[in-house]
C-alpha positions as CSV (number, residue, x, y, z in Angstrom):
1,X,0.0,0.0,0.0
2,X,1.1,3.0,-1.5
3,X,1.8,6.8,0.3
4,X,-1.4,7.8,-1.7
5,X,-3.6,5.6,-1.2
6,X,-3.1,5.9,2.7
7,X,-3.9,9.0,2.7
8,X,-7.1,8.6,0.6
9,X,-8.3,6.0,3.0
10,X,-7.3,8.1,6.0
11,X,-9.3,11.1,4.7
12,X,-12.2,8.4,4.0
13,X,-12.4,7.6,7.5
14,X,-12.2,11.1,8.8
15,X,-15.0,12.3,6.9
16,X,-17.3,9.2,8.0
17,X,-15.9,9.9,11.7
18,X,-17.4,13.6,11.1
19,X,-20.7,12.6,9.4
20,X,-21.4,10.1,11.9
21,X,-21.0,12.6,14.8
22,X,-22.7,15.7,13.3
23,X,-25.6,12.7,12.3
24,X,-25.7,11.9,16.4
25,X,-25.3,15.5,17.7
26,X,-28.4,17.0,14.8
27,X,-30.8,19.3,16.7
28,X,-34.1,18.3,15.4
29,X,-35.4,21.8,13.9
30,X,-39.2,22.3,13.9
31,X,-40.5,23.9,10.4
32,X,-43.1,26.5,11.4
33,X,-44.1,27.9,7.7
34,X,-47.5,27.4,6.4
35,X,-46.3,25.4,3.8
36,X,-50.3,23.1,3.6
37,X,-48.4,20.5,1.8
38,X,-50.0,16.8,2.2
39,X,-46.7,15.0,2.9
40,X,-45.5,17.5,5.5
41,X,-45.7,16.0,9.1
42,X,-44.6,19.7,10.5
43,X,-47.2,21.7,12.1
44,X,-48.7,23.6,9.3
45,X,-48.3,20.6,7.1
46,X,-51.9,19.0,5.8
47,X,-50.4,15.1,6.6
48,X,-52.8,14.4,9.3
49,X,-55.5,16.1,7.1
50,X,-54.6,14.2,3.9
51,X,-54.6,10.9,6.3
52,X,-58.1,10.8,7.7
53,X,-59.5,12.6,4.7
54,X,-61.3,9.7,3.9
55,X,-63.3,9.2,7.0
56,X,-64.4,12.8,7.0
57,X,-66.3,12.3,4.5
58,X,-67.9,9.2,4.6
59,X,-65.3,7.9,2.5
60,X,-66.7,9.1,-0.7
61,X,-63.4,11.2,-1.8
62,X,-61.3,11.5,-4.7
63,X,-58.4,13.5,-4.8
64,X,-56.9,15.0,-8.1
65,X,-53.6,17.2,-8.8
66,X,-55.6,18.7,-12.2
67,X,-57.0,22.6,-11.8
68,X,-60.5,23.0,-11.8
69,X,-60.4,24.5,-15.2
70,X,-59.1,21.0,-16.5
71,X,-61.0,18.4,-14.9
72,X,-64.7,19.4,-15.2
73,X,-66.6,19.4,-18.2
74,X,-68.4,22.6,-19.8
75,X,-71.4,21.4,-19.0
76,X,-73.0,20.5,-15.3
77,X,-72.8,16.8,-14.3
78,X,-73.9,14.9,-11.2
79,X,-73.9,16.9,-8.5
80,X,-70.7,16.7,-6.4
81,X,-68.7,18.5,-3.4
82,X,-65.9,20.4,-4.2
83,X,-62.7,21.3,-1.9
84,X,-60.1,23.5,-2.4
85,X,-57.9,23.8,0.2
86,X,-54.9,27.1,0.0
87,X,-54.8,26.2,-3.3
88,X,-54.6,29.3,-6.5
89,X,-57.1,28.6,-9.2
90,X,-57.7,30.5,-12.4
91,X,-60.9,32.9,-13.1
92,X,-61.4,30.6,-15.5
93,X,-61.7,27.7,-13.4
94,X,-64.1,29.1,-10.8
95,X,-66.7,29.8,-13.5
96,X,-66.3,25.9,-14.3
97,X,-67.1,25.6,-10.7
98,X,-70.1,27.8,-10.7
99,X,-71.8,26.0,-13.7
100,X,-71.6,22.7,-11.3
101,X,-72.7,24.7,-8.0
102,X,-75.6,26.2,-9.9
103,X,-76.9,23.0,-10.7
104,X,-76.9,21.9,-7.2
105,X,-73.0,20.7,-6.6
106,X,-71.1,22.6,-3.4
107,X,-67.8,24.5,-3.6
108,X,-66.0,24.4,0.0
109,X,-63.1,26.8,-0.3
110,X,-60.8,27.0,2.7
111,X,-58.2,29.9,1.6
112,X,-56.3,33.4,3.3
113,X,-56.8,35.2,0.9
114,X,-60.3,35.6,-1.1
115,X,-59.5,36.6,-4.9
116,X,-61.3,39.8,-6.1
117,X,-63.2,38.0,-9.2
118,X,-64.6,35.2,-5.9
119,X,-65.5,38.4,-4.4
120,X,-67.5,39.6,-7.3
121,X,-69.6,37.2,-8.4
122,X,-70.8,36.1,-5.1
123,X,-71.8,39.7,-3.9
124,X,-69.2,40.0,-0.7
125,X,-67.7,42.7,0.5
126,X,-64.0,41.7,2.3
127,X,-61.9,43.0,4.5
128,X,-57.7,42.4,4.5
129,X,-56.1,42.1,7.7
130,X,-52.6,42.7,8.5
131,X,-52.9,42.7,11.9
132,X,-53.8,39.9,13.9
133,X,-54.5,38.7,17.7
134,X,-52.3,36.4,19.2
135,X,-55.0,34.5,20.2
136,X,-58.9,34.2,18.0
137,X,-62.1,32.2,19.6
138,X,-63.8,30.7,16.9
139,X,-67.6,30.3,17.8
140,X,-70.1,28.0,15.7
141,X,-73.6,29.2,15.5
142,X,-75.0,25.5,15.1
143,X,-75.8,24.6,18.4
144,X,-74.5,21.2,17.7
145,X,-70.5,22.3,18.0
146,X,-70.8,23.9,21.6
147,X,-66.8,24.7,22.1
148,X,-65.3,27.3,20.4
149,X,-61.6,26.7,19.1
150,X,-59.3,28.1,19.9
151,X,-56.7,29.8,17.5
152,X,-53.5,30.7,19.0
153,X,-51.4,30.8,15.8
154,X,-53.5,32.7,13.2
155,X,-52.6,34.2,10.0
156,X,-53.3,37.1,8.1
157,X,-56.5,37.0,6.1
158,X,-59.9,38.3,4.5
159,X,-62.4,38.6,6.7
160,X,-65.9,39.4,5.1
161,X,-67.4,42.1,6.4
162,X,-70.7,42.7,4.0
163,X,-73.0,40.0,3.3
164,X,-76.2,39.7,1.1
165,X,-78.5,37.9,4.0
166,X,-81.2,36.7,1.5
167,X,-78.2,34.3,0.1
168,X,-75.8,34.4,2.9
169,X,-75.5,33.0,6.3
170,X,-72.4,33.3,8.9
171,X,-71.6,29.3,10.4
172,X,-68.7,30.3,12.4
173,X,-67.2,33.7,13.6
174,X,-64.6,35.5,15.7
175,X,-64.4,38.9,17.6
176,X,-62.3,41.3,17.1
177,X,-60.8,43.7,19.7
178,X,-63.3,46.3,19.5
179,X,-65.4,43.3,19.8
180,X,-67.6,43.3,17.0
181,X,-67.9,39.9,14.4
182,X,-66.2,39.0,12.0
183,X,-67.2,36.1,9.9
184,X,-64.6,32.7,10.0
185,X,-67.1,30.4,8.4
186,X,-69.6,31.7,5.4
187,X,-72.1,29.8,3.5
188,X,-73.5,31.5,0.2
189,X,-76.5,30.6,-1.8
190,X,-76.0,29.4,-5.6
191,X,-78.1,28.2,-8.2
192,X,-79.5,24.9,-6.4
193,X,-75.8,24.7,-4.7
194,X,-74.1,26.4,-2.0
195,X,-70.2,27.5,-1.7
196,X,-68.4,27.9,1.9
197,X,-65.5,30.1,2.4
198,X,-63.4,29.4,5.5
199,X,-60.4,32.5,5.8
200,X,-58.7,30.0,8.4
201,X,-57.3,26.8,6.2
202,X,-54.5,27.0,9.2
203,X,-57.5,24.5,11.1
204,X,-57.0,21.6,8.8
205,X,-53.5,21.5,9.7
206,X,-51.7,19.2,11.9
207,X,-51.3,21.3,14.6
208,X,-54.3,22.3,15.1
209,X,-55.9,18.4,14.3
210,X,-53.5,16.8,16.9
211,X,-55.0,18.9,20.1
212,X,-57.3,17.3,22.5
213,X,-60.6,17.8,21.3
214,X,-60.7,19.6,17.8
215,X,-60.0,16.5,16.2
216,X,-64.3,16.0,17.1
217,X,-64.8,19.8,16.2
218,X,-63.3,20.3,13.4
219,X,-64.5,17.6,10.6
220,X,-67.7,18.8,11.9
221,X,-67.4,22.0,9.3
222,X,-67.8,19.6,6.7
223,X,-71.1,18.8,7.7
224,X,-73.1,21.4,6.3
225,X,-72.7,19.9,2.9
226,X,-74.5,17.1,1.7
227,X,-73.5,13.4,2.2
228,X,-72.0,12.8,-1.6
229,X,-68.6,12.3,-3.7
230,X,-66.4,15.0,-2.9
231,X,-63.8,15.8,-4.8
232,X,-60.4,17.6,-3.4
233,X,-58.2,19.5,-5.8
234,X,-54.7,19.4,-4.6
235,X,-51.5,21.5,-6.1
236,X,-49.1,19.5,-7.4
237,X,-46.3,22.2,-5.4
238,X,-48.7,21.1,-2.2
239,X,-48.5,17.2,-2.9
240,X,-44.6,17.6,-1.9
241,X,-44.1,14.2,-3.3
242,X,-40.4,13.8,-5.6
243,X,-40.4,11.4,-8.3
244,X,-36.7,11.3,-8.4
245,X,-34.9,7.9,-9.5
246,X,-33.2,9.1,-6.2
247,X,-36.5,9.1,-4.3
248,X,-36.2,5.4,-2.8
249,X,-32.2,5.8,-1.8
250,X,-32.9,9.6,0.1
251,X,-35.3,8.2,2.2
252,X,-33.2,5.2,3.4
253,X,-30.6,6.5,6.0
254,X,-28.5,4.2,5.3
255,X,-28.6,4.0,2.0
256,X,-28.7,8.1,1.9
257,X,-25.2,8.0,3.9
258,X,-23.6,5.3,1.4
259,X,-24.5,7.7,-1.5
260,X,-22.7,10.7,0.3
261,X,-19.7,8.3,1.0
262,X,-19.6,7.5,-2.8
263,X,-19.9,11.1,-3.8
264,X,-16.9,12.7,-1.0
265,X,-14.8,9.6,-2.3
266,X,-15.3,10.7,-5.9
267,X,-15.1,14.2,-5.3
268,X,-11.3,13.6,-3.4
269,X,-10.3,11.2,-6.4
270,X,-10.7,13.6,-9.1
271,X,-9.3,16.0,-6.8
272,X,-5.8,14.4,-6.2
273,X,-5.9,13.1,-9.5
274,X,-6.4,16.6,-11.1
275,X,-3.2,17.8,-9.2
276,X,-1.0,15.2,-11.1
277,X,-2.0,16.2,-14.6
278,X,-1.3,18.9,-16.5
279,X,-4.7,21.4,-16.8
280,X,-5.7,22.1,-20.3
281,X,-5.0,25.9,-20.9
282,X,-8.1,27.2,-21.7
283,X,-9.0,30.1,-25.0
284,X,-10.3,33.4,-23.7
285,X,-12.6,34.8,-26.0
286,X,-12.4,38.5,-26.3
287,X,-14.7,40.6,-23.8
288,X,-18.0,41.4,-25.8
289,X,-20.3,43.9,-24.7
290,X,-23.7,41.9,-23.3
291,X,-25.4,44.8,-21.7
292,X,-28.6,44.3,-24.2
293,X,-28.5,40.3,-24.2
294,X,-28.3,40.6,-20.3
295,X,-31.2,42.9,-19.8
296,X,-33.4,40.6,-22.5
297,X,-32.5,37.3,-20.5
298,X,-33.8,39.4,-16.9
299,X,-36.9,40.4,-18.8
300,X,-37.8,37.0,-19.8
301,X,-36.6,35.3,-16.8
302,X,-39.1,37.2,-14.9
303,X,-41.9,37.0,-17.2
304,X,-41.2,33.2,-17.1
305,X,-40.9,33.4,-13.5
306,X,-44.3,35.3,-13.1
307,X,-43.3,36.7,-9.2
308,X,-46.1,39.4,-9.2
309,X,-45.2,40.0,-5.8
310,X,-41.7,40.5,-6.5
311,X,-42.3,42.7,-9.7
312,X,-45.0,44.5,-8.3
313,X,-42.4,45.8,-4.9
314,X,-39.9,46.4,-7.2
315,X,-41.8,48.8,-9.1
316,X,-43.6,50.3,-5.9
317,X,-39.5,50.5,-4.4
318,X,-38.4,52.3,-7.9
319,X,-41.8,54.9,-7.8
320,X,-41.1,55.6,-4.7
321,X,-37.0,56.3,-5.4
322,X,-38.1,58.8,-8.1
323,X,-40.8,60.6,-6.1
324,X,-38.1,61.5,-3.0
325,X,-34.7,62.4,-5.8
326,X,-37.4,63.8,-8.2
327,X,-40.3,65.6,-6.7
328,X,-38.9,65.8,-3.4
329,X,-41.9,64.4,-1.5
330,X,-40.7,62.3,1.6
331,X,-41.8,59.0,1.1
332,X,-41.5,57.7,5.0
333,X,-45.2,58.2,5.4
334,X,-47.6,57.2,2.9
335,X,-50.8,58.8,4.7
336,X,-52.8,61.9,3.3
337,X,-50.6,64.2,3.2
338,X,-47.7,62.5,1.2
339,X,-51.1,61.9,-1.7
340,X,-52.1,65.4,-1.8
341,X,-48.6,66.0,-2.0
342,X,-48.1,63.7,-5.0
343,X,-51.4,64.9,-6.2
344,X,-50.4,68.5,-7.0
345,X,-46.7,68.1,-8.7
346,X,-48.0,65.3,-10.7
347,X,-51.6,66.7,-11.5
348,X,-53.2,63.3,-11.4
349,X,-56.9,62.7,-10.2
350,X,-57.6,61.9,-6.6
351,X,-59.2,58.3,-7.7
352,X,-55.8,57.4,-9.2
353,X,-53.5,58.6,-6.2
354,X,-55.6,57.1,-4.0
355,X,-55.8,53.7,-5.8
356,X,-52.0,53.9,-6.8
357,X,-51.2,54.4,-2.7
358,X,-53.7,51.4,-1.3
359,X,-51.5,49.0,-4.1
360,X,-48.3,50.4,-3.6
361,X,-49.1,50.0,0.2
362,X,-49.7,46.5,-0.7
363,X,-47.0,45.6,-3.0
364,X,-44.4,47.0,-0.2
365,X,-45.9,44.9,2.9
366,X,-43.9,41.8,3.1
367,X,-47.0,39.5,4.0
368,X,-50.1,40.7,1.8
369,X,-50.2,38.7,-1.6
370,X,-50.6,40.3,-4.9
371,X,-52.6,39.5,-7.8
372,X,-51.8,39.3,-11.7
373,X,-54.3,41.8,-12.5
374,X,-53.7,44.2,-9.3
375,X,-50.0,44.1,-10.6
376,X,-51.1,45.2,-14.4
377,X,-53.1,47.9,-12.6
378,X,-50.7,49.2,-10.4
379,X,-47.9,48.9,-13.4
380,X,-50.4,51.2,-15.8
381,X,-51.3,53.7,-12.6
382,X,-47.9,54.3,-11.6
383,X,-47.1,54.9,-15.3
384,X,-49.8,57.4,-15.9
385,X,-49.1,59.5,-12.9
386,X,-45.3,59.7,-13.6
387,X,-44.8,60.1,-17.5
């Protein structure tokens, strides 16, 4: 045995001494995002959810990764029981639904944030909340769920503050500090069906399933809709599931630690190996100027991207830049002042200041989600007051 291949095996052993140890000494790290996915067994995962999803509902359920807009027909079918849980659909998609609803199917539509063409069509009126208790009661006004749960981890979200009471009824509600209601739980009227918007999804998730109690409270939500097949679109980005050839050896430890072995031994190889050979000398093109092809590739990487959120802060950010070096307005407080401000150097109407400042006020708060068509807006409004 060789000088080299000593120390190969030396450094081998080193490196499995050091996985092994850091392996033993791992902190387990609790993930407390609201990532809703099925497969996540962390506390705002859906696993527990997606486990006993059966039994909640009677175990007439079938679960599809398509979009609304793909898997039901033009025209109404058998009526069904729809679920949607934190999950973006299209404005196309939610007519689809409301051909089946009108014809007597039910939409139950557990989401944060209610979309603006939702909104619309069912005659709401909704309020955004950025600020939120620590703690919210949520009472039922069936008398048959006496308790009240009890949130102690909530989330920003719409709360709908204007109902049509012919159509609409309020199931389940909260109150805020100034202790008036607002609705948790919302049943609307239809056509022959009925659709329920819960702005708390965080309920169905494992944290909330797993204490004492809800797990008898909760699945009761479900039964205001009508004992028949339900169907429960999931995202595919929510599924979390990898179909990687890699898939089966990643989730054996063992097998996951021989893999690393193989790939730190390969990775040393080619690194001694390298040393004892003569490196190819490579051509350097001259330096070309790229400015143009650079700029193209940032324009289509975020149009391929589509981060509405992150386009629509950017151009709230850049507005604002131009408003302070150009007009000289201080931008640290957007209240009435800075719009009449804004309103008299750029000679704009009030309607369009005060629509440009509730988006731009939006776009620039890290936790409040923006839509593709409240970016195009607030793209052409800030364009049109500062030509």
């Amino acid at each position: 045995m060789n000088n080299i291949t000593k120390v190969y095996i030396g450094v081998l052993v080193v490196v499995l001494v050091l996985l092994t140890l850091l392996e033993l000494n791992k902190t387990p790290i609790i993930n407390w995002s609201l990532n809703y996915e099925l497969e996540e067994k962390s506390p705002f995962g859906l696993y527990v959810f997606n486990e006993e999803a059966e039994s909640f509902f009677d175990n007439k359920l079938e679960k599809t990764s398509e979009s609304p807009y793909n898997y039901l027909p033009d025209s109404a079918t058998t009526p069904k029981n729809y679920l949607i849980i934190e999950n973006n659909f299209t404005e196309q998609g939610f007519d689809k639904l409301l051909t089946q609803i009108d014809k007597g199917s039910n939409l139950f539509l557990a989401t944060s944030f209610i979309s603006d063409f939702i909104i619309d069509t069912l005659n709401l009126k909704a309020n955004y909340s950025y600020s939120i208790n620590d703690t919210m009661e949520i009472y039922f006004t069936d008398e048959k769920i006496k308790e009240p749960i009890i949130l102690d981890k909530t989330t920003t979200t719409n709360f709908v503050t204007k109902i049509d009471t012919v159509t609409t009824r309020i199931l389940a509600y909260s109150e805020n500090e100034d202790h008036e209601k607002e609705a948790i739980l919302t049943q609307i009227k239809y056509g022959k069906g009925k659709v329920f918007i819960l702005n708390q999804p965080i309920l169905f998730t494992n944290y909330y399933l797993l204490k004492e109690g809800n797990d008898k409270i909760i699945p009761h939500v479900f039964d205001y809709m009508p004992k028949q097949e339900t169907v429960w679109f999931q995202d595919e980005e929510m599924i979390g599931v990898s179909y990687s050839p890699m898939r089966f050896i990643l989730q054996n430890k063992s097998l996951k630690y021989a893999w690393y072995t193989i790939l730190v031994s390969i990775i040393l190889f080619a690194f001694f190996t390298a040393k004892r050979k003569q490196r190819i000398i490579p051509i350097k093109e001259p330096v070309t100027n790229k400015s143009v092809e650079f700029v193209r590739n940032i324009g289509n990487l975020y149009l391929q991207e589509g981060n509405d959120k992150d386009m629509a802060h950017k151009k709230a950010t850049y507005f604002l830049q131009k408003v302070r070096t150009e007009l000289y307005i201080p931008t640290d407080e957007l209240d009435d002042a800075f719009a009449r401000k804004l309103q008299l150097k750029t000679n704009q109407s009030k309607e369009n200041i005060e629509e440009a400042m509730r988006l731009i006020k939006k776009a620039i708060h890290p936790k409040a989600p923006i839509q593709r068509e409240e970016f195009i807006k607030l793209n052409k409004l800030l364009d049109e007051i500062y030509k």
